[in-house]
The first five atom37 places (N, CA, C, CB, O) and aatype in JSON, in Angstrom:
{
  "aatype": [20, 20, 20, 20, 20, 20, 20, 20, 20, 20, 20, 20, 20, 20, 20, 20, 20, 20, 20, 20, 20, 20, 20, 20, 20, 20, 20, 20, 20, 20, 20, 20, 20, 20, 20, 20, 20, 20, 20, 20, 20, 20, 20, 20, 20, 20, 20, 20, 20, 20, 20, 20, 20, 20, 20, 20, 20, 20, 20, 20, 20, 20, 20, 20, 20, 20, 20, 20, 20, 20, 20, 20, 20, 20, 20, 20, 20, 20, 20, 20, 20, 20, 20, 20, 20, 20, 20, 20, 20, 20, 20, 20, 20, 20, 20, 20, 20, 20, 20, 20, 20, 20, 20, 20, 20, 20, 20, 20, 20, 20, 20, 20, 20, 20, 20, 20, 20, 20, 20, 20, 20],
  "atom_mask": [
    [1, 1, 1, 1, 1],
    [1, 1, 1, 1, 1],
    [1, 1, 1, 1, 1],
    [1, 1, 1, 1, 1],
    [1, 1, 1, 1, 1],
    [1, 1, 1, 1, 1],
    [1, 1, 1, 1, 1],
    [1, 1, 1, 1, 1],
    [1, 1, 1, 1, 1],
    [1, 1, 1, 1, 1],
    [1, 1, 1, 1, 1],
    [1, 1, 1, 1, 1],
    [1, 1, 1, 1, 1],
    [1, 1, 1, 1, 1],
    [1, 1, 1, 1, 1],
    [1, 1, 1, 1, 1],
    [1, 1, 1, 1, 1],
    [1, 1, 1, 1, 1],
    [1, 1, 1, 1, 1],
    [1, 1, 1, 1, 1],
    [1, 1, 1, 1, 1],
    [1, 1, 1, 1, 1],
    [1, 1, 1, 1, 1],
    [1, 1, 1, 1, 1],
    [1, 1, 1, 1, 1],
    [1, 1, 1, 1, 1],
    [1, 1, 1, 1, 1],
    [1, 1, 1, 1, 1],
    [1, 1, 1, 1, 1],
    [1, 1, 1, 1, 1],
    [1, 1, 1, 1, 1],
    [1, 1, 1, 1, 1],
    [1, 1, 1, 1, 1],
    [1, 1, 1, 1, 1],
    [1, 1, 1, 1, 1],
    [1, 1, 1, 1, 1],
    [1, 1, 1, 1, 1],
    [1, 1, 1, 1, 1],
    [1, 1, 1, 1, 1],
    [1, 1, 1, 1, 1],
    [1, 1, 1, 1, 1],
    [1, 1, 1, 1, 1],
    [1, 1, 1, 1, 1],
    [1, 1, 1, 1, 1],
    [1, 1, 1, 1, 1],
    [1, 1, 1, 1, 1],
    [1, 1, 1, 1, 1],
    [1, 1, 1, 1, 1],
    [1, 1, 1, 1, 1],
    [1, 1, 1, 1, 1],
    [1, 1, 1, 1, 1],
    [1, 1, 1, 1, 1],
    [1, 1, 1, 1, 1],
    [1, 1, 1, 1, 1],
    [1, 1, 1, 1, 1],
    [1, 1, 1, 1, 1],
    [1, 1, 1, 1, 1],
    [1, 1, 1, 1, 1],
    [1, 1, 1, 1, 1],
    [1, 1, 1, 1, 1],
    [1, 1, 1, 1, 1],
    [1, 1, 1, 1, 1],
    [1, 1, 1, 1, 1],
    [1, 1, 1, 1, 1],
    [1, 1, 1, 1, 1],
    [1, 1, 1, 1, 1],
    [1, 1, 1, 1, 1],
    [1, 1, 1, 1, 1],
    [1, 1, 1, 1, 1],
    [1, 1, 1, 1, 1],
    [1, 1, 1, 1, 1],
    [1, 1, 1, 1, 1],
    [1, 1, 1, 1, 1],
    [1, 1, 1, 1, 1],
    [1, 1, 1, 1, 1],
    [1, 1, 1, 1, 1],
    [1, 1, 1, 1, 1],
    [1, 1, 1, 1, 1],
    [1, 1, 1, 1, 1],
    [1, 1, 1, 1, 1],
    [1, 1, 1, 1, 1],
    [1, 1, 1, 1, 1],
    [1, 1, 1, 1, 1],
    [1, 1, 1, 1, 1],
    [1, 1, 1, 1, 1],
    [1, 1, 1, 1, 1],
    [1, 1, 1, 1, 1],
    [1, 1, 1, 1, 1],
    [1, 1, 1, 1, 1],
    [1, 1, 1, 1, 1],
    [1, 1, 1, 1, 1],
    [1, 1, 1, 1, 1],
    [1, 1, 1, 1, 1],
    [1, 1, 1, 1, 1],
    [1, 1, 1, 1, 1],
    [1, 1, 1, 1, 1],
    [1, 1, 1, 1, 1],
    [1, 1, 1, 1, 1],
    [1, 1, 1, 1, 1],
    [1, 1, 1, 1, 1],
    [1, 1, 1, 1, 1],
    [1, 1, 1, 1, 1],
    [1, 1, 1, 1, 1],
    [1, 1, 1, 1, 1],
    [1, 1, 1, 1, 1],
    [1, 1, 1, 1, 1],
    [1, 1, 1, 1, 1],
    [1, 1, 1, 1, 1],
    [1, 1, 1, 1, 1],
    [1, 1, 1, 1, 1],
    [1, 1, 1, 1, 1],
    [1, 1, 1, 1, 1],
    [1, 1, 1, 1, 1],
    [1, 1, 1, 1, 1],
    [1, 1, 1, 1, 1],
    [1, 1, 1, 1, 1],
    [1, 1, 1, 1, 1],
    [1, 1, 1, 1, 1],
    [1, 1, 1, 1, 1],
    [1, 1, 1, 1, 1],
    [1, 1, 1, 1, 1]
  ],
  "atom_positions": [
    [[-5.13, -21.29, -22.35], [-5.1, -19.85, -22.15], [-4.99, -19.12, -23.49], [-3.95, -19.46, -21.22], [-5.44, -17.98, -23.57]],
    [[-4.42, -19.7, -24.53], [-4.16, -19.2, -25.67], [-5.44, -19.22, -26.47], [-3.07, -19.87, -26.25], [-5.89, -18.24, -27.06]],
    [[-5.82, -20.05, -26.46], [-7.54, -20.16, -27.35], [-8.33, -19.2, -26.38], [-8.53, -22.11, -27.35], [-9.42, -18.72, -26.72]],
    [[-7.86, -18.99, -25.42], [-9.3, -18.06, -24.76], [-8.79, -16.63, -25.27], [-9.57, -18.06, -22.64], [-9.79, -15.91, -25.22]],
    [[-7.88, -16.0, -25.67], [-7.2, -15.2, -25.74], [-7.99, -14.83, -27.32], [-5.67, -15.6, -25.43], [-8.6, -13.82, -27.65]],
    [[-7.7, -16.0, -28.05], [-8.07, -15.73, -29.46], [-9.66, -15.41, -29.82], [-7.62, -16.97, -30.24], [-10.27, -14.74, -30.65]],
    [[-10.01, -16.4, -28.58], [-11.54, -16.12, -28.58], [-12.33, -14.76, -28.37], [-12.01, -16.87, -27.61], [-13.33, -14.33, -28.95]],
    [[-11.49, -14.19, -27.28], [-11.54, -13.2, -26.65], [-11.7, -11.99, -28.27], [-10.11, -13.19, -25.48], [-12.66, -11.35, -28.72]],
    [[-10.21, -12.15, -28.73], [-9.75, -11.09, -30.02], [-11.21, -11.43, -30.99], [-7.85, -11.66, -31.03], [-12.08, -10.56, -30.99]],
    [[-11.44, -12.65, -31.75], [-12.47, -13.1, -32.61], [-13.55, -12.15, -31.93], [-12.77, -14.8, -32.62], [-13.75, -11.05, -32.45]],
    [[-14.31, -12.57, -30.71], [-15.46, -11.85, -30.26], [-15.29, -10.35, -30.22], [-15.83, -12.33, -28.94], [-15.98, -9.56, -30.86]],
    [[-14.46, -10.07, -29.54], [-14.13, -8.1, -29.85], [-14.84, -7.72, -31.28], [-11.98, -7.58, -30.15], [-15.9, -7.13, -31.49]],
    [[-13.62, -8.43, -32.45], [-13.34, -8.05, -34.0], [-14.85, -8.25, -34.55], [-12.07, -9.19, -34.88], [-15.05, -7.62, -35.59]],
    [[-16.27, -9.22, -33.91], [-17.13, -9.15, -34.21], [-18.28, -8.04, -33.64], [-17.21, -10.19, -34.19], [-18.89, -7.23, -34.34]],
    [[-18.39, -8.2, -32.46], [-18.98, -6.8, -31.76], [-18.32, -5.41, -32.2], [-18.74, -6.87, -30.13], [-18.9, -4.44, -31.7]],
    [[-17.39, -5.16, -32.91], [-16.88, -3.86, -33.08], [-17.72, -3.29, -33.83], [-15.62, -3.73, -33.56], [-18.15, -3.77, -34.88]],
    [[-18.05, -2.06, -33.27], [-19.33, -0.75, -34.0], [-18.74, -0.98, -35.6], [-19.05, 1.57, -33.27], [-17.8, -1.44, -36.24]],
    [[-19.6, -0.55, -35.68], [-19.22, -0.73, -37.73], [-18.67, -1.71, -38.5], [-18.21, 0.18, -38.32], [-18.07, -1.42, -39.53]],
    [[-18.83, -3.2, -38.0], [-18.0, -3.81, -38.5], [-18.55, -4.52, -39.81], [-17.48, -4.57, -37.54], [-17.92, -5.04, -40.74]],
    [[-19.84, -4.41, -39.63], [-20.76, -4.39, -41.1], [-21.5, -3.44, -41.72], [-21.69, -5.19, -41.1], [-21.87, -3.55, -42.89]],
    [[-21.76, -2.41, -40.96], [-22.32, -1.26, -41.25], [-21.39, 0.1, -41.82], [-22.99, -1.01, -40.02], [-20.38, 0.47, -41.21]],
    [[-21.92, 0.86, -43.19], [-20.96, 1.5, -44.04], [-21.96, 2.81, -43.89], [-20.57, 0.75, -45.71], [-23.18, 2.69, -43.89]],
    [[-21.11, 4.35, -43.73], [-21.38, 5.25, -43.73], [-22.24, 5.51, -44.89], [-20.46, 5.81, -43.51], [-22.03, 4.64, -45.74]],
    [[-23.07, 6.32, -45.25], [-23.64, 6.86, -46.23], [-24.11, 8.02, -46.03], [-24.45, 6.2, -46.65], [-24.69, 8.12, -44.95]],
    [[-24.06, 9.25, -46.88], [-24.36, 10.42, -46.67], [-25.88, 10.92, -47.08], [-23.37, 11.08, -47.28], [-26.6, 10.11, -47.67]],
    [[-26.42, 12.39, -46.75], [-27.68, 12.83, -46.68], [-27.81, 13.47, -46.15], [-28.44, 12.36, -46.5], [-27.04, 13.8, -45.25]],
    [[-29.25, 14.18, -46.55], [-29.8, 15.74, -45.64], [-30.74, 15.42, -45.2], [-30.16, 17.15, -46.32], [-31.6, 14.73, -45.74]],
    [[-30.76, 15.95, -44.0], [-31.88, 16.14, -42.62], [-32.94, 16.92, -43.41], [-31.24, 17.19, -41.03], [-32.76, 18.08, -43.78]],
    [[-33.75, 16.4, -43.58], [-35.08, 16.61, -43.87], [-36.34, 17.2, -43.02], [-35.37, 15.54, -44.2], [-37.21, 18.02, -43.31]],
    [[-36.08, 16.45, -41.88], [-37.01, 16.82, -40.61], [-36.1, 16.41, -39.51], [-38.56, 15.99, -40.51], [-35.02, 15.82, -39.63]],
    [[-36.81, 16.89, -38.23], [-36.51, 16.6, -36.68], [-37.67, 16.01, -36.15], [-36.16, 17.9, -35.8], [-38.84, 16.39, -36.26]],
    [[-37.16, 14.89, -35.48], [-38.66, 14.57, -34.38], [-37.81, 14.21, -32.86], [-39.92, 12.72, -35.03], [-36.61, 14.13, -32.61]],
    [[-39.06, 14.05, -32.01], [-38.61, 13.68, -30.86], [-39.6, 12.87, -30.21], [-38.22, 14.75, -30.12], [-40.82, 13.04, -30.23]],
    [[-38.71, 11.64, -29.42], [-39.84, 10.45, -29.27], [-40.43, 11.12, -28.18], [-39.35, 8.74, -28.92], [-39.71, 11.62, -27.3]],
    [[-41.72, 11.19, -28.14], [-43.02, 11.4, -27.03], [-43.13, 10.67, -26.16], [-44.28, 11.34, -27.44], [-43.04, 10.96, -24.97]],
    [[-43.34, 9.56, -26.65], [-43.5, 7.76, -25.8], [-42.94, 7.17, -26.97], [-45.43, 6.89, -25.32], [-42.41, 7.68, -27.96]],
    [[-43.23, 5.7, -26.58], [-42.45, 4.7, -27.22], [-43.36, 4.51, -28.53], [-42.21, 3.3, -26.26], [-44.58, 4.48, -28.36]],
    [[-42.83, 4.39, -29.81], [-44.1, 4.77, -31.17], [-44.17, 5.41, -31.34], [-45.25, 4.71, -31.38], [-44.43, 5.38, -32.54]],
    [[-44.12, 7.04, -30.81], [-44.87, 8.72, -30.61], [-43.96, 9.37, -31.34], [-44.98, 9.53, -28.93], [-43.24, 9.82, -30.46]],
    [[-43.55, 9.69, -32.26], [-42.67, 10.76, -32.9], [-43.5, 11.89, -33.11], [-42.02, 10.33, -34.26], [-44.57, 11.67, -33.68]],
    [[-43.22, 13.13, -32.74], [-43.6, 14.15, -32.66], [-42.27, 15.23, -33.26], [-44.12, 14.22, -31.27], [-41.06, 15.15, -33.07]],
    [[-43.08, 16.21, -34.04], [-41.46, 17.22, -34.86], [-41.34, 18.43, -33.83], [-41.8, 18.17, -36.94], [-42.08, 19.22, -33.25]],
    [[-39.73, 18.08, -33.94], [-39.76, 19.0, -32.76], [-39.66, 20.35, -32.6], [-38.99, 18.73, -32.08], [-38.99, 20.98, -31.78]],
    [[-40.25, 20.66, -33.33], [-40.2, 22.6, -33.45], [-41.93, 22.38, -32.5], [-40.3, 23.71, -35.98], [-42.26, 23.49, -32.09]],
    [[-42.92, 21.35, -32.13], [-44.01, 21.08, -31.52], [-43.95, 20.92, -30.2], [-44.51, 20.15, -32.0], [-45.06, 20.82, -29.67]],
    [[-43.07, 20.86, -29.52], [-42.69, 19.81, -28.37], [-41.45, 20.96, -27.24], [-41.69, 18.01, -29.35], [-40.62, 21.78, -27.62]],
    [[-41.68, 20.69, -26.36], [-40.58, 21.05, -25.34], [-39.83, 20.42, -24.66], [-40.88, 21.59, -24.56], [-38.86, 20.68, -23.95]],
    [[-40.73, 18.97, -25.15], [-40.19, 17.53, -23.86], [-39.12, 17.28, -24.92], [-41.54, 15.72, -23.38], [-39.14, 17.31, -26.15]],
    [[-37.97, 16.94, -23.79], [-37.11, 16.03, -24.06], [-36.73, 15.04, -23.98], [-36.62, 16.16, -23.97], [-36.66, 14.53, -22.86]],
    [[-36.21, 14.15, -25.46], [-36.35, 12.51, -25.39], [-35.4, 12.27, -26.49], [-38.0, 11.74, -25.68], [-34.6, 13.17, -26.73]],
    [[-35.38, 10.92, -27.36], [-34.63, 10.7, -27.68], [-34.83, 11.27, -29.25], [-34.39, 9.54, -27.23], [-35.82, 10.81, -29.82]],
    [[-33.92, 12.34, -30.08], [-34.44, 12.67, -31.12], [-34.2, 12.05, -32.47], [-34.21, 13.75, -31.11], [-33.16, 11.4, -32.58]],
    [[-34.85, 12.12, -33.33], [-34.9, 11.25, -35.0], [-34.76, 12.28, -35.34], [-36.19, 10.34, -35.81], [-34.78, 13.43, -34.9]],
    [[-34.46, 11.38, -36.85], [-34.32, 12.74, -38.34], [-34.6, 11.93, -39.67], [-32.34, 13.6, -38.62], [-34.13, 10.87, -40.1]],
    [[-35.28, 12.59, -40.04], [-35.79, 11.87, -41.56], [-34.42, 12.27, -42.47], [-37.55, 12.72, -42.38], [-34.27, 13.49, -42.53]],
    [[-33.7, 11.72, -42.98], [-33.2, 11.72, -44.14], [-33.31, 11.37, -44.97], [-32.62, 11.59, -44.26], [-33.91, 10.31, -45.11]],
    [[-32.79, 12.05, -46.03], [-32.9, 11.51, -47.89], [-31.37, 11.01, -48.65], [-33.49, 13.19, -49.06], [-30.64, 11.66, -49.39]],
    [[-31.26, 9.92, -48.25], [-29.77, 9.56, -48.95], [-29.77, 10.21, -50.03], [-29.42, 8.06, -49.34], [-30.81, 10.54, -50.61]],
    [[-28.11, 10.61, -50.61], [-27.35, 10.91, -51.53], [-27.55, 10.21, -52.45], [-26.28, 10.94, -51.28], [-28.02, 10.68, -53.49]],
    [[-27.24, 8.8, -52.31], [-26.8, 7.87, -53.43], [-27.15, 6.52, -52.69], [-25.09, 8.03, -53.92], [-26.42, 5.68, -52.18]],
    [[-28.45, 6.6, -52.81], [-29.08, 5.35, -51.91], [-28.39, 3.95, -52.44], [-30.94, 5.23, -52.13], [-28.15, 3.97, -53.65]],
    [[-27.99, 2.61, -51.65], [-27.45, 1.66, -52.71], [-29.21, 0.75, -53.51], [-26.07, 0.26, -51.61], [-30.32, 1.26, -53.57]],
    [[-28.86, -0.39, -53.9], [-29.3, -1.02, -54.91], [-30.29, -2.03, -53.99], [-28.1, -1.64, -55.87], [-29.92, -3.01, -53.35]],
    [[-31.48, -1.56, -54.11], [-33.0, -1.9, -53.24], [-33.15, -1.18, -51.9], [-33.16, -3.59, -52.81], [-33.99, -1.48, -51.06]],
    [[-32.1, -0.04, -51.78], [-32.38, 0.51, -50.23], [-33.62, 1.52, -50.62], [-30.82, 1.46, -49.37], [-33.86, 1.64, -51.83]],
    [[-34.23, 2.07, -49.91], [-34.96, 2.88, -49.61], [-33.95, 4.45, -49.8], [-35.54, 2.4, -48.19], [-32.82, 4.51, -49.32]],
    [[-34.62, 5.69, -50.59], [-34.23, 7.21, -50.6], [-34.0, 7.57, -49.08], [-35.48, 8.22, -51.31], [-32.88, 7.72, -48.59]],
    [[-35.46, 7.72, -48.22], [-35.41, 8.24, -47.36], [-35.43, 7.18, -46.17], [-36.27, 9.14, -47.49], [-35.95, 6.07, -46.24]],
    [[-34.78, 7.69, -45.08], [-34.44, 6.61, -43.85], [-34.72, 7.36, -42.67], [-32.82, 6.05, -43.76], [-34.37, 8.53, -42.82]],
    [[-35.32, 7.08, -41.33], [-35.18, 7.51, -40.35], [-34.08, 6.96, -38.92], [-36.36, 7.54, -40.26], [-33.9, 5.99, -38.17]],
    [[-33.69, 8.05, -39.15], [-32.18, 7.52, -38.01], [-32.29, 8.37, -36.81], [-30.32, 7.9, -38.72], [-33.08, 9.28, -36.53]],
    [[-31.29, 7.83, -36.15], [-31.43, 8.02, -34.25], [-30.0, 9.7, -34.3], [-30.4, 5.64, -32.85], [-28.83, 9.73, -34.68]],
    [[-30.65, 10.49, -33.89], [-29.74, 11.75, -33.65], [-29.13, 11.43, -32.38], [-30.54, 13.22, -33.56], [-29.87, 11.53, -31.41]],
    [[-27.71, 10.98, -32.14], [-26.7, 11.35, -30.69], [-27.09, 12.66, -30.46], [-24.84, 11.31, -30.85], [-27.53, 13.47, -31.27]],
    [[-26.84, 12.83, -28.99], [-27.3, 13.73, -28.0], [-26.29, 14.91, -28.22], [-27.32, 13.07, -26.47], [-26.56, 16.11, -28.22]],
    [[-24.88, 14.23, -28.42], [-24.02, 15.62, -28.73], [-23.85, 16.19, -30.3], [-22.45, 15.35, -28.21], [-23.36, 17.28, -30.57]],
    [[-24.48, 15.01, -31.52], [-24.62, 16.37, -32.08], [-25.89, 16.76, -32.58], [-23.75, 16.56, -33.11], [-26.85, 16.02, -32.79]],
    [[-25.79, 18.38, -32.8], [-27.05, 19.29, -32.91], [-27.48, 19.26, -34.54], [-26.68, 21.0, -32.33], [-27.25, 20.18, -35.33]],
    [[-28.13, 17.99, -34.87], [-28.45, 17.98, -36.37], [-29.52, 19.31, -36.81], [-29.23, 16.4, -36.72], [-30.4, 19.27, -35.95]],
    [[-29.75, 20.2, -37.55], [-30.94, 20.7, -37.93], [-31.09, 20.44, -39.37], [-31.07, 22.09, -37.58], [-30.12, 20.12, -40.06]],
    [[-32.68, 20.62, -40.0], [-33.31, 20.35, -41.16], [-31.88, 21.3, -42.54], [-35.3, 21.16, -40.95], [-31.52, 22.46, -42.75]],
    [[-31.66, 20.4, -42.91], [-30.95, 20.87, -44.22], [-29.24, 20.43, -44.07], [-31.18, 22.75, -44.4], [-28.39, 20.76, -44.9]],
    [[-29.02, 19.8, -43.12], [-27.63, 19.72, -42.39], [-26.93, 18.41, -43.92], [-27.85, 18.83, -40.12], [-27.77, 17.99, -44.72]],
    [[-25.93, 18.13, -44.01], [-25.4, 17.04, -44.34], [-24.84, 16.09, -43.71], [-24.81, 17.25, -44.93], [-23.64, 16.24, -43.45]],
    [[-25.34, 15.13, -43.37], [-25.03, 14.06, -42.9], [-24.49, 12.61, -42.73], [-25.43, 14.12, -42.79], [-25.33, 11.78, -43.1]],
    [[-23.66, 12.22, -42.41], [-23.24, 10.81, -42.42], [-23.87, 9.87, -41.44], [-21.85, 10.76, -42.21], [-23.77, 9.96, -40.21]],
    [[-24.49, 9.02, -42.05], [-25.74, 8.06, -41.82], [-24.7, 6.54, -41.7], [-27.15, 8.12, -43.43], [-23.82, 6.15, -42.47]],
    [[-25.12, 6.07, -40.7], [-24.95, 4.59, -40.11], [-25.93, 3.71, -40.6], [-25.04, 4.51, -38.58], [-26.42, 3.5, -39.49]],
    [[-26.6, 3.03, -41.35], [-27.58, 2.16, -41.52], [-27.37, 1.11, -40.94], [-27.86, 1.94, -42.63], [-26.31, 0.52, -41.15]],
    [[-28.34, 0.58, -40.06], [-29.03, -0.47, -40.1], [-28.72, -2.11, -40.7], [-29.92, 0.07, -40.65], [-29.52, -2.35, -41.6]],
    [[-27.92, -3.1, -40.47], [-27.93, -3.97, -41.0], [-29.52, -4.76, -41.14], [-26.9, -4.51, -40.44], [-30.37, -4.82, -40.25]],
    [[-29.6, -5.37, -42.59], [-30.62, -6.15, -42.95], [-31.64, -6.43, -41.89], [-30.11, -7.28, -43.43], [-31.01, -6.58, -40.84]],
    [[-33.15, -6.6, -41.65], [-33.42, -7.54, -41.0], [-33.29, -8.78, -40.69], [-33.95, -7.49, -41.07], [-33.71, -9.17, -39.6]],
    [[-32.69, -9.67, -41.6], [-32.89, -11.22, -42.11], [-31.48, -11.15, -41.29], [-33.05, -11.82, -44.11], [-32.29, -11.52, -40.43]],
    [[-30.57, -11.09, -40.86], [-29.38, -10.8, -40.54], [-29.39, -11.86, -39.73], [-29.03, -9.5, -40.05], [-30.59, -11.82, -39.46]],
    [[-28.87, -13.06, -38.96], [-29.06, -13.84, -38.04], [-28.82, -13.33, -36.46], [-28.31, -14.88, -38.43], [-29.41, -13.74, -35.47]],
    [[-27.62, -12.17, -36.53], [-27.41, -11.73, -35.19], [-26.64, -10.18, -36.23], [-26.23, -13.05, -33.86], [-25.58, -10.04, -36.84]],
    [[-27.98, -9.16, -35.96], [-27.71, -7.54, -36.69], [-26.3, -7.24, -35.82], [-29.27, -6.05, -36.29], [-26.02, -7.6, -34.68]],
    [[-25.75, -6.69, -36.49], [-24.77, -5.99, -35.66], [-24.97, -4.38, -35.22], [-23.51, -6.13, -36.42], [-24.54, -3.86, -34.19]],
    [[-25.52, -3.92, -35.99], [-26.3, -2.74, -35.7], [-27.89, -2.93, -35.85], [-25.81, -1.63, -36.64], [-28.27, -3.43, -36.91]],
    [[-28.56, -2.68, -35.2], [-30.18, -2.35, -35.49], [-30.73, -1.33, -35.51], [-30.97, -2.8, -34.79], [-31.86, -1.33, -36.0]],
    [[-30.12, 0.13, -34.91], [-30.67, 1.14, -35.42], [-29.69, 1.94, -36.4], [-31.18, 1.9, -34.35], [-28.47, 2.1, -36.38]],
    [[-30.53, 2.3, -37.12], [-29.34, 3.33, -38.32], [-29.43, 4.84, -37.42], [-30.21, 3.65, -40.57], [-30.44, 5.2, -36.81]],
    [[-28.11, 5.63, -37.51], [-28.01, 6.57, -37.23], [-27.3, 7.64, -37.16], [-28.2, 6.41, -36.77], [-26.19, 7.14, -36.98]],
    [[-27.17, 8.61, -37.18], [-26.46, 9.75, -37.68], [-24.95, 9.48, -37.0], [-27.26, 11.28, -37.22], [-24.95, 9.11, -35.82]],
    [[-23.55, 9.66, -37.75], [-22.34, 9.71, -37.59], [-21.57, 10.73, -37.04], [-21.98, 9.49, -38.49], [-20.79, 10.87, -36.1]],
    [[-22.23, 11.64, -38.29], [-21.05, 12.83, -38.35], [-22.06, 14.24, -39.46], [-19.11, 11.93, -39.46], [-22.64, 14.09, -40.53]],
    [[-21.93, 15.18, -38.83], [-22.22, 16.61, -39.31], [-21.37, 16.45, -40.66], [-21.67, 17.98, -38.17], [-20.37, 15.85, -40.27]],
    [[-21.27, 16.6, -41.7], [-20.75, 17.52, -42.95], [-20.61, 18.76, -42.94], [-21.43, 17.47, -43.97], [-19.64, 19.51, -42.86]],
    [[-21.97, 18.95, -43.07], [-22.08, 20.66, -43.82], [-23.23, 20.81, -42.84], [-22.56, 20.98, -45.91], [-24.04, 19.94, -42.53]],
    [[-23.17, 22.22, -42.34], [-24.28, 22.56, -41.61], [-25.45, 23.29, -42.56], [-23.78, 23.49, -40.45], [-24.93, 24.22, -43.18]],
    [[-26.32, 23.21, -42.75], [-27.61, 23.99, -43.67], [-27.35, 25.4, -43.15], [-29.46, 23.43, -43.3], [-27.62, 26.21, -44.04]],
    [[-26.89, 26.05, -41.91], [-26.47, 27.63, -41.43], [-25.59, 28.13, -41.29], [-26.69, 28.05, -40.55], [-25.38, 29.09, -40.55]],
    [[-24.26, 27.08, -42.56], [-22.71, 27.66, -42.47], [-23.09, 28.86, -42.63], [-21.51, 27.21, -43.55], [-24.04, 29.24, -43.31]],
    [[-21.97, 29.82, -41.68], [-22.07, 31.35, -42.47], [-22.93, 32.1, -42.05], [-22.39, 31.39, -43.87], [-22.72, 33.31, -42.12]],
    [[-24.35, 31.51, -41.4], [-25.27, 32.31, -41.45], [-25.47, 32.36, -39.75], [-26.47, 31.83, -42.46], [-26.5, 32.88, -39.31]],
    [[-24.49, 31.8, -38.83], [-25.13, 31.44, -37.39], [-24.22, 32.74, -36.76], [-24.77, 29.53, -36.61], [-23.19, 33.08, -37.34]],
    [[-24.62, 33.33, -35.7], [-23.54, 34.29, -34.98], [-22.39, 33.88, -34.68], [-23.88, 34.78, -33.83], [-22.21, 32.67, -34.74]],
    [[-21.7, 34.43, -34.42], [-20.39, 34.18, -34.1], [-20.6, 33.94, -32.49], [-19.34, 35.45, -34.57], [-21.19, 34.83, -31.88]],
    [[-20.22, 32.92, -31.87], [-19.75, 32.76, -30.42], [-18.67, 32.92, -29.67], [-19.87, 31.87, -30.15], [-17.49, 32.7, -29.94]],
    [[-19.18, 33.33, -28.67], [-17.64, 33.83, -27.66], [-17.52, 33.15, -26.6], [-17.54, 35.36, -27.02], [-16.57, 33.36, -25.85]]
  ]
}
C-alpha cells in the first residue's frame, strides 16, 4: 500500500502543468481563430467562434528558440494585438513523453489599452 501511495505522489509530481515548461514573456502581435483544423484565419475577418491563437514575439527568446511563436489563447483571457504576455512554451519535440505540447498564453501583463478602455460599471 505504501509503494502505491509513492507511486501515486511520483506520477502526480510528473503530470503537474509546468513541471518542465518555464514562463516567458511577449507581445501579441496578431489574433487568429481556428476555422477548421489547419485554417487560421485573423480574427478581426471572422465571426465564427473557435479556438483562438496569437502570434507572439518573445522578449528575450532563449538560446536556438525561435523570436516569434504561435500560442493557444484560454477562453477567459481577452488577449488583444499589443498586450504583454506570459507565454507557456512547448516542450522540445524530441522529448520522449512532452509534458506540454502546445505553448500558450499564461497571464495578461500589460494590456496595449491601459488607460485608454472606458471605464465599466
Amino acid at each position: 500500500m505504501q509503494i502505491a501511495r509513492v507511486l501515486v505522489l511520483v506520477t502526480c509530481g510528473l503530470a503537474a502543468p509546468g513541471a518542465s515548461a518555464e514562463d516567458n514573456l511577449g507581445r501579441v502581435r496578431g489574433l487568429y481563430v481556428q476555422a477548421a483544423p489547419g485554417v487560421l484565419v485573423e480574427r478581426s475577418m471572422t465571426h465564427k467562434g473557435g479556438q483562438q491563437w496569437a502570434d507572439v514575439e518573445l522578449v528575450a527568446p532563449a538560446a536556438g528558440e525561435r523570436a516569434r511563436v504561435l500560442v493557444q489563447v484560454p477562453r477567459d483571457l481577452p488577449a488583444r494585438a499589443g498586450d504583454l504576455v506570459a507565454v507557456q512554451l512547448a516542450g522540445p519535440r524530441n522529448e520522449a513523453v512532452p509534458l506540454l505540447n502546445v505553448s500558450r498564453i499564461t497571464e495578461i501583463r500589460s494590456s496595449a489599452l491601459a488607460g485608454l478602455e472606458p471605464a465599466t460599471r
